[in-house]
DSSP file (Angstrom, degrees, kcal/mol; ACC not computed):
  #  RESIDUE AA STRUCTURE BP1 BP2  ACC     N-H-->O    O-->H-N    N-H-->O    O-->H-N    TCO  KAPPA ALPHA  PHI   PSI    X-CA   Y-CA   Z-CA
    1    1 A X              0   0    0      0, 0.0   163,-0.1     0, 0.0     2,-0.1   0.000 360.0 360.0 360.0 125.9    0.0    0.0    0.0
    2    2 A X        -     0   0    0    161,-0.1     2,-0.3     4,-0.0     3,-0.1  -0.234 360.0-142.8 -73.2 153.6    1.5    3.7   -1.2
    3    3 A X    >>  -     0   0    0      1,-0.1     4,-1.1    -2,-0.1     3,-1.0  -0.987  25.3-106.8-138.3 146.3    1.1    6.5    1.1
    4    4 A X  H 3> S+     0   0    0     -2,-0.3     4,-3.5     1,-0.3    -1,-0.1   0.597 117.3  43.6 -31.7 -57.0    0.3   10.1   -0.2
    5    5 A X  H 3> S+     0   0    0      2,-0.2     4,-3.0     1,-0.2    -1,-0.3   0.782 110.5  51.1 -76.8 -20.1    3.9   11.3    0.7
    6    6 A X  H <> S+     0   0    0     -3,-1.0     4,-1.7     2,-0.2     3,-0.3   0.998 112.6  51.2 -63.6 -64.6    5.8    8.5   -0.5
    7    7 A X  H  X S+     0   0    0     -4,-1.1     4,-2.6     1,-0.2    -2,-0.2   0.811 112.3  44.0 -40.2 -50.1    3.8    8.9   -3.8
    8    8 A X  H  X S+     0   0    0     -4,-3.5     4,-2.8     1,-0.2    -1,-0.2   0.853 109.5  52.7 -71.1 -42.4    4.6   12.4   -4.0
    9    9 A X  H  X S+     0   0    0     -4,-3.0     4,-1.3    -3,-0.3    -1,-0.2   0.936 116.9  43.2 -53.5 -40.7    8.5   12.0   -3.1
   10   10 A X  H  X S+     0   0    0     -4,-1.7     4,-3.3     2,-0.2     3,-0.4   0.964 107.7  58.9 -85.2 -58.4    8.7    9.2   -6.1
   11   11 A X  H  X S+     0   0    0     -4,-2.6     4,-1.0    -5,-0.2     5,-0.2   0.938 111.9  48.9 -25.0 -77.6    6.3   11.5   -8.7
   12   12 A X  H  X S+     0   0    0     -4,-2.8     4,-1.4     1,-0.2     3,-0.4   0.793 107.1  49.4 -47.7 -33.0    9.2   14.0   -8.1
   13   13 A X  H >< S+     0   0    0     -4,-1.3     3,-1.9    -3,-0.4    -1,-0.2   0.992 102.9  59.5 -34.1 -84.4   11.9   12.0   -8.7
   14   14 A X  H 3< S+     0   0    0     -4,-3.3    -1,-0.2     1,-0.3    -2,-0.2   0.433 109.1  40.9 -40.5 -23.2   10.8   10.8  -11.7
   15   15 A X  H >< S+     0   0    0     -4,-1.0     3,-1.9    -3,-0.4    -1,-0.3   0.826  86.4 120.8 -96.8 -17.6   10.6   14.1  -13.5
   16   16 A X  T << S+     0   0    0     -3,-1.9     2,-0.3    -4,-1.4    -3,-0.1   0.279  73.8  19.4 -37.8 120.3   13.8   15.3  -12.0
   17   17 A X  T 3  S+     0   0    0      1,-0.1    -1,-0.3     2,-0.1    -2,-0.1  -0.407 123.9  49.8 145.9 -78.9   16.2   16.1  -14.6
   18   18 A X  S <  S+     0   0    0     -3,-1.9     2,-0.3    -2,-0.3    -1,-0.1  -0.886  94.3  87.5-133.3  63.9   14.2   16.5  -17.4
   19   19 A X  S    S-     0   0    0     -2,-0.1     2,-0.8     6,-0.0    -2,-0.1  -0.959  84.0 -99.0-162.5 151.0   11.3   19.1  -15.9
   20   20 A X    >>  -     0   0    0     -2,-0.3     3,-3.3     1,-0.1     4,-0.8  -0.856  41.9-127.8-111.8 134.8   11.2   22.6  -15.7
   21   21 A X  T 34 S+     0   0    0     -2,-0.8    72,-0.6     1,-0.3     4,-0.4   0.418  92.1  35.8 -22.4 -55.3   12.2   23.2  -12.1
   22   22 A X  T 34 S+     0   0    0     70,-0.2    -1,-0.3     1,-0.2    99,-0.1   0.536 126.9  26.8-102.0 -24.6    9.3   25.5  -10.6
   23   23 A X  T <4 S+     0   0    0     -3,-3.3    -2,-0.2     2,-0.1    -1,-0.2   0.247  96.4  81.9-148.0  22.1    6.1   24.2  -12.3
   24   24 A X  S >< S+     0   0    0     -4,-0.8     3,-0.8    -3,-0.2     4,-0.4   0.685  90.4  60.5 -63.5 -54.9    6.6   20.2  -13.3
   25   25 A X  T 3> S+     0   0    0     -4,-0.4     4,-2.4     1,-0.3     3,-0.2   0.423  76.6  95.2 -91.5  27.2    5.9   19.1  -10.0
   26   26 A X  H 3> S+     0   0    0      1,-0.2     4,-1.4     2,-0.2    -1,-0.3   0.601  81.2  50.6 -60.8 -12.1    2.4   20.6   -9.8
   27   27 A X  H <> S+     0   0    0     -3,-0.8     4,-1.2     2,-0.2    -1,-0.2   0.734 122.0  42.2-122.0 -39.8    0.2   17.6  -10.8
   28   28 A X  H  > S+     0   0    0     -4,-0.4     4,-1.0     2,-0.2    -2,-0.2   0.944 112.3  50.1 -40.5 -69.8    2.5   15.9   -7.9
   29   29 A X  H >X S+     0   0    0     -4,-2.4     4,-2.0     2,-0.2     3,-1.4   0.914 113.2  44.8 -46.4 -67.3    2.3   18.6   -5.7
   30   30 A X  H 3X S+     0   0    0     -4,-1.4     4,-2.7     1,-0.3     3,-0.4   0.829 108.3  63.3 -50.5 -63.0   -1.8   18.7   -6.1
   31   31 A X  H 3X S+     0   0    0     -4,-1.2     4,-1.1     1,-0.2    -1,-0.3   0.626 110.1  39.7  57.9 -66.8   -1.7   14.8   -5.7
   32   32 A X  H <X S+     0   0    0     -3,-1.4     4,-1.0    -4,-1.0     5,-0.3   0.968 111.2  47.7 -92.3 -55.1   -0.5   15.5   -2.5
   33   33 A X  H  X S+     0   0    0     -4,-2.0     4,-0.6    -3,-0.4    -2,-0.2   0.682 111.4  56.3 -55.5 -57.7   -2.2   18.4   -1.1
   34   34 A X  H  X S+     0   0    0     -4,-2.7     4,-2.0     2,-0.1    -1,-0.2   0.814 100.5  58.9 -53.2 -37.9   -5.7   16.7   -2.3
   35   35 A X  H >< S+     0   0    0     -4,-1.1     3,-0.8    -3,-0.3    -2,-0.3   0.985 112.0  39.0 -48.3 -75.3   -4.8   13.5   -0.2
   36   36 A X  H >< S+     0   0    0     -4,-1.0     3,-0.7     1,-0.3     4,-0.3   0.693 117.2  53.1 -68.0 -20.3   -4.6   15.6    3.2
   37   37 A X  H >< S+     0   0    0     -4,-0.6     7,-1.8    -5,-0.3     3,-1.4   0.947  98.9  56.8 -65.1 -36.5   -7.4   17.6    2.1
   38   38 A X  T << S+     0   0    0     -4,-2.0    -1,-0.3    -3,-0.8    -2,-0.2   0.506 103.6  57.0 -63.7 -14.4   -9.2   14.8    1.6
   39   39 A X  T <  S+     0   0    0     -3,-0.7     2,-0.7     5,-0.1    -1,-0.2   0.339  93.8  89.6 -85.1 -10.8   -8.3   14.1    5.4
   40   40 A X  S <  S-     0   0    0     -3,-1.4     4,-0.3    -4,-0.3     2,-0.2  -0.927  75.4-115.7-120.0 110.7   -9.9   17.5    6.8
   41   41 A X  S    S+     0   0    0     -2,-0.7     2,-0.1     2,-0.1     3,-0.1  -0.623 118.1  37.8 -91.4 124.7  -13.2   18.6    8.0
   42   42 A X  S    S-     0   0    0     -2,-0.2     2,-0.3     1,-0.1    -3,-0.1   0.887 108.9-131.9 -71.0-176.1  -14.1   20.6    6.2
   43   43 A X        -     0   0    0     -2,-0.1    22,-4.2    -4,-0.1     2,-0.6  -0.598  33.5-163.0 -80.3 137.3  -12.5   18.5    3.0
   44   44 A X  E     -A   64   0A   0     -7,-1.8     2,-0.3    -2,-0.3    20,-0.2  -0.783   7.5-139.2-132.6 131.8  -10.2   21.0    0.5
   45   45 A X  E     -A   63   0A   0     18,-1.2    18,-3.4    -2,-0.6     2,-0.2  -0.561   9.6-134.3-111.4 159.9   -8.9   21.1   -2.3
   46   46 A X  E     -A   62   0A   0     -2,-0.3     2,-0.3   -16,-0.3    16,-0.2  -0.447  22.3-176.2 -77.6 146.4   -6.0   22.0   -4.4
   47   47 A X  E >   -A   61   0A   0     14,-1.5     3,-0.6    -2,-0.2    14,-0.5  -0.748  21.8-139.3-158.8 118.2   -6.5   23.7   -7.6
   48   48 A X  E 3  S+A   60   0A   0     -2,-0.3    12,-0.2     1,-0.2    11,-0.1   0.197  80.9   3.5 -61.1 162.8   -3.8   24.4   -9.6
   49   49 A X  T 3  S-     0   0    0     10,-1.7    -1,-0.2     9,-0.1    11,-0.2   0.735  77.6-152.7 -12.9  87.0   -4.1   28.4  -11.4
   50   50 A X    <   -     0   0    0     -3,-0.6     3,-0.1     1,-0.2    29,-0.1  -0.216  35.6 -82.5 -40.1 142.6   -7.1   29.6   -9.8
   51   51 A X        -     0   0    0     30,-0.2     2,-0.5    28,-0.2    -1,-0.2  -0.128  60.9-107.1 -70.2 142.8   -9.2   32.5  -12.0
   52   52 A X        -     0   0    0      5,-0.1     5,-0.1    -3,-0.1    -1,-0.1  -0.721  34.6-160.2 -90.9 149.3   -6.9   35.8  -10.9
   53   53 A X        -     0   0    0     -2,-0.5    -1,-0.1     3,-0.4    27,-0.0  -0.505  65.6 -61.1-129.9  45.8   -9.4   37.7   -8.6
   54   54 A X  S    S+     0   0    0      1,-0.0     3,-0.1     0, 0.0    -2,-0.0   0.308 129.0  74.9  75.4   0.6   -7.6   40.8   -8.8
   55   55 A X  S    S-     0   0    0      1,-0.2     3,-0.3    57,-0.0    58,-0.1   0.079 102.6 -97.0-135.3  53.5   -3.9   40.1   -7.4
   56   56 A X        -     0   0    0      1,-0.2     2,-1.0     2,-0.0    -3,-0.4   0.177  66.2 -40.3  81.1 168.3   -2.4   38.0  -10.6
   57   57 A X        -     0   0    0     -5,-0.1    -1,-0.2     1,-0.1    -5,-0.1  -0.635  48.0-143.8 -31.6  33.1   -2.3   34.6  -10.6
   58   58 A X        -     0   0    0     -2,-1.0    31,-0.2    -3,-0.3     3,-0.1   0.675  19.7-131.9   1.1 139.6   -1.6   31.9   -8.1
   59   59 A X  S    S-     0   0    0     29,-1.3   -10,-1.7     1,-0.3     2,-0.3   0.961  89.4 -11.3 -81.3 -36.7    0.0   28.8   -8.6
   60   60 A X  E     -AB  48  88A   0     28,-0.7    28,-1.7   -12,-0.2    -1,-0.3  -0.865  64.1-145.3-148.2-179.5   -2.6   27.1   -6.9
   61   61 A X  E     -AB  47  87A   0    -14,-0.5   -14,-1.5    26,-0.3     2,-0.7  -0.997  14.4-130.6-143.7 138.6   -5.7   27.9   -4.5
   62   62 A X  E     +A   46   0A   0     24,-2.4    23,-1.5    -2,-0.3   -16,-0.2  -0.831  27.5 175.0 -74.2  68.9   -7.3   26.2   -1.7
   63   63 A X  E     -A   45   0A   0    -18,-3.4   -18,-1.2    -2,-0.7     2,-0.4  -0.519  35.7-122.1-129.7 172.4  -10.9   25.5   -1.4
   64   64 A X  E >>  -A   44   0A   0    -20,-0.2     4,-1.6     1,-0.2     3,-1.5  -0.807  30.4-128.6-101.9 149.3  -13.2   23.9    0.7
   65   65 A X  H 3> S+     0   0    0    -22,-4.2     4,-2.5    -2,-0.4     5,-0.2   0.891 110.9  58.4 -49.6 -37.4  -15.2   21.0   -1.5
   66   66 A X  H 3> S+     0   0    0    -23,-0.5     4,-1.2     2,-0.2    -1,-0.3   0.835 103.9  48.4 -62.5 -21.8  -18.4   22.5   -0.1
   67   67 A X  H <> S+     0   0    0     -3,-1.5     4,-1.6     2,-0.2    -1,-0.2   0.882 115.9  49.4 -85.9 -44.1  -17.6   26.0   -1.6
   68   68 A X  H >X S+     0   0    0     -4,-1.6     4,-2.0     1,-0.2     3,-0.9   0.996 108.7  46.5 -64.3 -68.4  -16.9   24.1   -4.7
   69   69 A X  H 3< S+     0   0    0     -4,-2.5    -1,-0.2     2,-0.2    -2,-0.2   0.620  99.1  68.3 -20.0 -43.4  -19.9   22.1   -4.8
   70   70 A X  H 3< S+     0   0    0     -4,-1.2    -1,-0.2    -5,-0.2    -2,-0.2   0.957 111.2  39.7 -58.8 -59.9  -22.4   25.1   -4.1
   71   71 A X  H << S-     0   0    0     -4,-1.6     4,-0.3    -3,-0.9     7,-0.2   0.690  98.1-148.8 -93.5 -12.3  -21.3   26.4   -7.6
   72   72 A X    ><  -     0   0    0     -4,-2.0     3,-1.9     1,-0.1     6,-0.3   0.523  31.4 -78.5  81.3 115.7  -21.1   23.6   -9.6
   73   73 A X  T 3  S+     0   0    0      1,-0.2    -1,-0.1     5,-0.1     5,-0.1   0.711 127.1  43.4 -13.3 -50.7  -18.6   22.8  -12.7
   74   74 A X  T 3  S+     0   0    0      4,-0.1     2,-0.5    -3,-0.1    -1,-0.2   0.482  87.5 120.0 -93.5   5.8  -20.7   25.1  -15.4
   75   75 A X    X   -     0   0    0     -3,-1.9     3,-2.8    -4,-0.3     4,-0.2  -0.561  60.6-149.0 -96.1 128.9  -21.2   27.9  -13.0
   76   76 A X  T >> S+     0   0    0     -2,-0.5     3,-0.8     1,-0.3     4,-0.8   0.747  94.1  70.4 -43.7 -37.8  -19.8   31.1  -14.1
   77   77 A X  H 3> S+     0   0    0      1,-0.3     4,-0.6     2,-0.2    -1,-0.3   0.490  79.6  69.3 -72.3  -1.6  -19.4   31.7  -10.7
   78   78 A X  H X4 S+     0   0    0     -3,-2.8     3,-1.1    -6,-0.3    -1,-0.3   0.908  87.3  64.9 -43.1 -63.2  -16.8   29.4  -10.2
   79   79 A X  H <4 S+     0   0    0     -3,-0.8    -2,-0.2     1,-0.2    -1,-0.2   0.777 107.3  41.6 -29.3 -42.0  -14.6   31.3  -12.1
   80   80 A X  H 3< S+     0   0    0     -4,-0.8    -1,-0.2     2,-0.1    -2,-0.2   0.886  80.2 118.0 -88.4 -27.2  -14.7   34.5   -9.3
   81   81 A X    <<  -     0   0    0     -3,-1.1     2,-0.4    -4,-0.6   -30,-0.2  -0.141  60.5-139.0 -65.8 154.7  -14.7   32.6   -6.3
   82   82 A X        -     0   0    0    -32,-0.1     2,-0.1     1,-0.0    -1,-0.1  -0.862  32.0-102.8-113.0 136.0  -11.5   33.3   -4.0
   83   83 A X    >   -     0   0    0     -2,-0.4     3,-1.6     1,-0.2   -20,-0.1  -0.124  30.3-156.1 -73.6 105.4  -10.0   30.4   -2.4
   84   84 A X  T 3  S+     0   0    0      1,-0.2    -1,-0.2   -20,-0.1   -21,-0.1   0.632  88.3  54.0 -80.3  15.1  -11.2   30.7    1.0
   85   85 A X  T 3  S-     0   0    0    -23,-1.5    -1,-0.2     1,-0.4     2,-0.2   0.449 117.2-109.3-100.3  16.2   -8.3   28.6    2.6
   86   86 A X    <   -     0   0    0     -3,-1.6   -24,-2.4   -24,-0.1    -1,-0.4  -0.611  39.5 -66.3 121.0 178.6   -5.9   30.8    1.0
   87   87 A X  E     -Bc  61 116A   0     28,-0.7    30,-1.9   -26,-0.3     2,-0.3  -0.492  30.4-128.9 -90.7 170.0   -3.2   30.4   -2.2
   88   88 A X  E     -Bc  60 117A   0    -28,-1.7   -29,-1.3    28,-0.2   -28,-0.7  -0.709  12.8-165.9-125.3 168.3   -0.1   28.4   -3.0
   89   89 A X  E     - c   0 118A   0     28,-0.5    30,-0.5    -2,-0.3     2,-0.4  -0.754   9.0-166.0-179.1  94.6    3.2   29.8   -4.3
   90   90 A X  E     - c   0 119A   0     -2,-0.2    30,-0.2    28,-0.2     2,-0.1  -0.882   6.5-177.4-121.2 138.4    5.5   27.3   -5.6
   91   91 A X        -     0   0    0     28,-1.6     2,-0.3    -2,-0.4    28,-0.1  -0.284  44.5 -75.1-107.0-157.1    9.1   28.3   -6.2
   92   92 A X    >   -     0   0    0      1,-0.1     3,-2.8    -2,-0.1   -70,-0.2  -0.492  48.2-100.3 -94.4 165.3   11.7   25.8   -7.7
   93   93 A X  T 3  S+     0   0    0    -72,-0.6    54,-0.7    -2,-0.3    -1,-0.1   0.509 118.6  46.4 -46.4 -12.5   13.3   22.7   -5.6
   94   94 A X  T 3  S+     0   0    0     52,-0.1    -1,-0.2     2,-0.1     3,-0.0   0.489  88.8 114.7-114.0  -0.4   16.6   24.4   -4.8
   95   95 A X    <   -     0   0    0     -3,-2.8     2,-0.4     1,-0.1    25,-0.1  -0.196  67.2-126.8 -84.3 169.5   15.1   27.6   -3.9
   96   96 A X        -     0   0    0      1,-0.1     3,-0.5     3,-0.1    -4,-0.1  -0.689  13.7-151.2 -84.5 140.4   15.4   29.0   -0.3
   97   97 A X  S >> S+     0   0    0     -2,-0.4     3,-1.6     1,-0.2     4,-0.8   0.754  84.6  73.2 -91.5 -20.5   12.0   29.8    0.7
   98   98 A X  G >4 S+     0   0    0      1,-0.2     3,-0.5     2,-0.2     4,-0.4   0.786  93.7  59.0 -65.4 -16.5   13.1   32.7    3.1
   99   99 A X  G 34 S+     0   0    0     -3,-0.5    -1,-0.2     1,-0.2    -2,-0.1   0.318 104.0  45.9-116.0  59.5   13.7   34.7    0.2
  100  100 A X  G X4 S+     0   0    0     -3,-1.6     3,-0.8     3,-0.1     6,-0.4   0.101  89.2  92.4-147.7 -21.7   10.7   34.6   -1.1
  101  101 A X  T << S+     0   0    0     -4,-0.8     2,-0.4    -3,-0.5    -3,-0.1   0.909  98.6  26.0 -70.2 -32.8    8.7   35.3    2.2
  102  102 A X  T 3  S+     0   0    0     -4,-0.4    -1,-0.4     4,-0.1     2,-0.2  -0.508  87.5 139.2-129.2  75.3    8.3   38.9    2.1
  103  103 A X    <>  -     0   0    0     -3,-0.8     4,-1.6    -2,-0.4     5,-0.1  -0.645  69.1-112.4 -92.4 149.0    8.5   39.4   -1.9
  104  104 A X  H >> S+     0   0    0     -2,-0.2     3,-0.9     1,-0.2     4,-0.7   0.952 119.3  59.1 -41.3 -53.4    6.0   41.9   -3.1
  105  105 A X  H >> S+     0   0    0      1,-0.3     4,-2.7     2,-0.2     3,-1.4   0.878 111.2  46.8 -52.3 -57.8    4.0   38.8   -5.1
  106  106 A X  H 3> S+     0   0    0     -6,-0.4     4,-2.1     1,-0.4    -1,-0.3   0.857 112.3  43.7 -79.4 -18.4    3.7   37.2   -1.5
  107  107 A X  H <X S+     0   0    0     -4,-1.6     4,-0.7    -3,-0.9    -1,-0.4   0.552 112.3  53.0 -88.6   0.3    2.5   40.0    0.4
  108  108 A X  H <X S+     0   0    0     -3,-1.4     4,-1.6    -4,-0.7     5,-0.4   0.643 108.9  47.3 -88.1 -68.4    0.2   40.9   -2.2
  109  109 A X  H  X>S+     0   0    0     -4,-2.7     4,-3.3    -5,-0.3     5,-0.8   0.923 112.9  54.9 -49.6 -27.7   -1.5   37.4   -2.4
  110  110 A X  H  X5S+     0   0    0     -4,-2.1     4,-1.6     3,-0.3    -1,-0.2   0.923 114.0  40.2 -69.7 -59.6   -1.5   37.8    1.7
  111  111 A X  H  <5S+     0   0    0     -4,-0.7    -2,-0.2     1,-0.2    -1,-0.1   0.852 122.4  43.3 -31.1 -58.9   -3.4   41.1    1.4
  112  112 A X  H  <5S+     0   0    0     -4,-1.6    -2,-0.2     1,-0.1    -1,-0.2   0.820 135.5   6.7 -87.3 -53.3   -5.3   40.0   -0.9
  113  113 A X  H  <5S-     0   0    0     -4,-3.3    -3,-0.3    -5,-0.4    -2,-0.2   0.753  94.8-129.3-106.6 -24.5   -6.5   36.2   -0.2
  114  114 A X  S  <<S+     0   0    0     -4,-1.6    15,-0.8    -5,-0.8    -4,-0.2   0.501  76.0  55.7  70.0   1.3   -4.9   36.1    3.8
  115  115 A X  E     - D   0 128A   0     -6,-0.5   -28,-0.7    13,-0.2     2,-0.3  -0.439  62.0-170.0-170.7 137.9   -3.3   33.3    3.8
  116  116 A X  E     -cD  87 127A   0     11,-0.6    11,-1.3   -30,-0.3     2,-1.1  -0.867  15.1-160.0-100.1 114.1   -0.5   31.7    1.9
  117  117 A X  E     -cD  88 126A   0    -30,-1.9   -28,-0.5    -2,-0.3     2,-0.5  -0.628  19.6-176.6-118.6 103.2    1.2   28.5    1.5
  118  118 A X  E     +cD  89 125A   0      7,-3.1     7,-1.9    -2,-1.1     2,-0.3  -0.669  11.5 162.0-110.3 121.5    4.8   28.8   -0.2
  119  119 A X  E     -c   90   0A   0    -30,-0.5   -28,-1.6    -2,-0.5     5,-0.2  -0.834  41.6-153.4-129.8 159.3    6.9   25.6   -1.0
  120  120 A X        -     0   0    0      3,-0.4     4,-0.1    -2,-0.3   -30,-0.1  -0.498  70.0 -91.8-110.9  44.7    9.8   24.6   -3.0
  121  121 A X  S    S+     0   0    0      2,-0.3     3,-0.1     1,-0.2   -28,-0.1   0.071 122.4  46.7  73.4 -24.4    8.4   21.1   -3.0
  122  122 A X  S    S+     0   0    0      1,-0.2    20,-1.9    19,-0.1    21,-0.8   0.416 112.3  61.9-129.8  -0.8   10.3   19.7    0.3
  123  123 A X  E     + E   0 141A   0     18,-0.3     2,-0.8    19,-0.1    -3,-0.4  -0.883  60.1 177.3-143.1 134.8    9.5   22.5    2.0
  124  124 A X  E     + E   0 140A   0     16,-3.7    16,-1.2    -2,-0.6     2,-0.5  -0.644   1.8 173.0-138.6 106.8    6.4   24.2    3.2
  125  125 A X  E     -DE 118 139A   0     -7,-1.9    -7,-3.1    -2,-0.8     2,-0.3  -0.854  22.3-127.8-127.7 136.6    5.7   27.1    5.2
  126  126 A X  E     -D  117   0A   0     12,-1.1    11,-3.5    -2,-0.5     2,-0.3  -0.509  14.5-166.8 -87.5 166.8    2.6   29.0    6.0
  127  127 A X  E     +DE 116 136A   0    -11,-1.3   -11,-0.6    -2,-0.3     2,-0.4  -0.896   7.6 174.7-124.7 132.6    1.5   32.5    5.8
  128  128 A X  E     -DE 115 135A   0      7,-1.8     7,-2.4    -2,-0.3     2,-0.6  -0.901  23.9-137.0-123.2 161.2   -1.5   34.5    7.3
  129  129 A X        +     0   0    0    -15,-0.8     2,-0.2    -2,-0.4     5,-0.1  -0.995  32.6 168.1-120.3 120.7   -2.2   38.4    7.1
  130  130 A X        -     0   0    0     -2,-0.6    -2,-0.0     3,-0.5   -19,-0.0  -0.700  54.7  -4.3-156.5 118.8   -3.3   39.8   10.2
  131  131 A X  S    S-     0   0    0     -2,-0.2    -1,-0.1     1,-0.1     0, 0.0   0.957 129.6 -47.0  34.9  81.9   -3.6   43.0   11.2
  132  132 A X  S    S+     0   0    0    -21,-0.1     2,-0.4    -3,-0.1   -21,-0.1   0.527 121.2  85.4  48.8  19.4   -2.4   44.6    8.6
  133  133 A X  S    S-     0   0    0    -23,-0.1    -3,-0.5   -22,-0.1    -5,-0.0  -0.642  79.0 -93.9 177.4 140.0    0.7   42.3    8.5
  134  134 A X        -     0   0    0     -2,-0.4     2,-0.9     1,-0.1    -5,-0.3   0.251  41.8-164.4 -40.0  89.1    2.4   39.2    7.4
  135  135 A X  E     -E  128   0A   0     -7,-2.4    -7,-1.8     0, 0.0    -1,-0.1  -0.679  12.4-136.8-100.5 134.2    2.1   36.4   10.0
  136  136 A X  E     +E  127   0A   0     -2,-0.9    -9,-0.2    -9,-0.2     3,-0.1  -0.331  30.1 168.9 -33.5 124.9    4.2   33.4   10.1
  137  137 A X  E     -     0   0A   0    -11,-3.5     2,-0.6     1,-0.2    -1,-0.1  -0.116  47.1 -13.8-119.5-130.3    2.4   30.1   10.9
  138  138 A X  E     -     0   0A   0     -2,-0.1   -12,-1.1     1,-0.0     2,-0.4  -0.551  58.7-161.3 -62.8 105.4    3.2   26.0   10.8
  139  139 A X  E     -E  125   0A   0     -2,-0.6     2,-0.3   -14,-0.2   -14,-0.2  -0.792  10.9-167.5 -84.1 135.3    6.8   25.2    8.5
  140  140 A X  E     -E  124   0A   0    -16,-1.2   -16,-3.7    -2,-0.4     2,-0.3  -0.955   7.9-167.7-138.4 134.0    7.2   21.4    7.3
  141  141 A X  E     -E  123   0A   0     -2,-0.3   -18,-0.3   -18,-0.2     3,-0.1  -0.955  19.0-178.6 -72.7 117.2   10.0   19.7    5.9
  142  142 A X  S    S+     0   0    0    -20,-1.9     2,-0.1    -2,-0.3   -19,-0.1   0.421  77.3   1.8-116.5  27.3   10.2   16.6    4.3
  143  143 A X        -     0   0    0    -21,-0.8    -1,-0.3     1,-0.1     9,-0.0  -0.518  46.7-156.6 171.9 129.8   13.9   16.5    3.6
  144  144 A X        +     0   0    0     -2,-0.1    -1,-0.1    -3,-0.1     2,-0.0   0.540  67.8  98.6-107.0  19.1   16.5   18.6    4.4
  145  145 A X        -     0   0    0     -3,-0.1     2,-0.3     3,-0.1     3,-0.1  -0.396  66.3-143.9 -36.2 143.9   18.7   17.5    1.8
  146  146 A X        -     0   0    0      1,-0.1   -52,-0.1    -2,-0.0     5,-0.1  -0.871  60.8 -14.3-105.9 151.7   18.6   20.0   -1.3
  147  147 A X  S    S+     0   0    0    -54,-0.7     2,-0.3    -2,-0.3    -1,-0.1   0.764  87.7 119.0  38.5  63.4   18.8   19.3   -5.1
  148  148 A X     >  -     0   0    0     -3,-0.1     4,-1.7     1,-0.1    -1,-0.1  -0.787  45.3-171.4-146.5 112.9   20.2   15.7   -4.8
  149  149 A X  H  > S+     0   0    0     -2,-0.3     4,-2.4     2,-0.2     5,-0.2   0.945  89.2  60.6 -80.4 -50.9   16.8   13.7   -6.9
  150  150 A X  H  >>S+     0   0    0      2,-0.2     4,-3.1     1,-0.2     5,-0.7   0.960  98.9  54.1 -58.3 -45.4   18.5   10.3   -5.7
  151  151 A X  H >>5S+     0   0    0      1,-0.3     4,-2.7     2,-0.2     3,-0.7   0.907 110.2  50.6 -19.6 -86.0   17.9   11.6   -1.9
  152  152 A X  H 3X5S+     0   0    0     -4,-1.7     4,-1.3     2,-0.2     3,-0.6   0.828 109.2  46.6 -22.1 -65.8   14.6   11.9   -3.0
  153  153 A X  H 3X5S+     0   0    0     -4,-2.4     4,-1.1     1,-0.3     3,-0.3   0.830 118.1  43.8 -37.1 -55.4   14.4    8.4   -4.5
  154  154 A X  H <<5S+     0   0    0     -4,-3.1     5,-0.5    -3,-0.7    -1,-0.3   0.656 110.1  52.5 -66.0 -40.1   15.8    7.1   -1.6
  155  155 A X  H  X<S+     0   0    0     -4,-2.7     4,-1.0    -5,-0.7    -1,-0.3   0.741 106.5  54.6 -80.5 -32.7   13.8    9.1    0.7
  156  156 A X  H  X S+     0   0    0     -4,-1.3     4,-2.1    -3,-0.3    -2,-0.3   0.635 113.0  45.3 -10.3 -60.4   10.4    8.0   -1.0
  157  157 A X  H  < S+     0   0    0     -4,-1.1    -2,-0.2    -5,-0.4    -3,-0.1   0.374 112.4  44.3-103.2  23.2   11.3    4.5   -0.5
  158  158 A X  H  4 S+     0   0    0      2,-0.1     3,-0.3     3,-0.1    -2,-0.2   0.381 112.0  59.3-120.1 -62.6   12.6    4.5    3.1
  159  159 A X  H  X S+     0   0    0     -4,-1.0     4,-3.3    -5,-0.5     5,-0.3   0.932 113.4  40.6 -36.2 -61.1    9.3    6.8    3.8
  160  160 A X  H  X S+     0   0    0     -4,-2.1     4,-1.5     2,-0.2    -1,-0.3   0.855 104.4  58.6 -65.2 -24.8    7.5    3.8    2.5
  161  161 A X  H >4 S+     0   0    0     -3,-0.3     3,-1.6     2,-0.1    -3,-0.1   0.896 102.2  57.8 -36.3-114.5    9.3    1.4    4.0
  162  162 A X  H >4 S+     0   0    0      1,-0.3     3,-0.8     2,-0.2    -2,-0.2   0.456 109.7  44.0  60.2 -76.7    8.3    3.1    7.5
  163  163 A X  H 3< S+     0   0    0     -4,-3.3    -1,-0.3     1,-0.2    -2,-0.1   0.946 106.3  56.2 -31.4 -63.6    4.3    2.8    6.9
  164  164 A X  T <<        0   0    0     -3,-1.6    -2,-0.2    -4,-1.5    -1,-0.2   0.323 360.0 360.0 -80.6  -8.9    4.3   -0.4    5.7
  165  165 A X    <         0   0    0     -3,-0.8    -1,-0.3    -4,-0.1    -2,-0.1   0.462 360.0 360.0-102.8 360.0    6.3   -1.8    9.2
């Protein structure tokens, strides 16, 4: 039996290489993100570039399935809704995510949707806006190796290893 992050470590791997760095592991990424959503009262999901709602483009957007559901596939008004758990902002796999936190782009998506969750695949930290400014939340790692894909490999199949005993 796979588990979510094992899946996700191995996805990455595989494109590793032969990808371009920053936006390849989205269908991974989403993969992954939907699994735990799928864990969460309410359930949410990922969805990769969200309809710009007036501060650009996201890579991805949060929403809760119920929010989704209310409007329905053909309704135009899917398109406007703003992901009420917040946005994603994924940089590339070697970058440092501290110098990234308080970029215009993130503190505009923080203004704008209130809270932000910005990873370079192995690493993930949220962001809230609250009173008038950028708070920190929860950081997760899941390796603090950088830019070595066998690590990954390896790391993916020790994670699974690990479940399954």
């Amino acid at each position: 039996m796979s588990h979510p992050v094992a899946d996700y470590l191995n996805e990455l791997y595989l494109i590793s290489g032969v990808s371009v760095p920053e936006t390849s592991g989205y269908p991974a990424l989403s993969k992954l993100l939907n699994a735990v959503g799928d864990s969460l009262k309410p359930k949410i999901t990922a969805v990769i570039h969200p309809s710009n709602n007036g501060a650009g483009i996201p890579d991805g957007g949060l929403f809760s399935a119920k929010e989704l559901k209310k409007h329905g596939p053909d309704s135009p008004a899917l398109f406007q809704l703003k992901p009420e758990r917040g946005v994603i902002e994924v940089k590339a796999l070697d970058a440092d995510l501290s110098s990234f936190e308080s970029s215009p782009q993130v503190r505009n998506y923080l203004e704008h949707y209130g809270q932000i969750l910005l990873t370079n695949y192995r690493s993930f930290a949220l962001w809230s806006w609250r009173g008038g400014k950028a708070v920190p939340g929860e950081r997760y790692s899941i390796t603090r190796v950088p830019r070595n894909p066998e690590i990954m490999r390896l790391g993916a199949i020790r994670f699974s290893n690990e479940i399954a005993t």
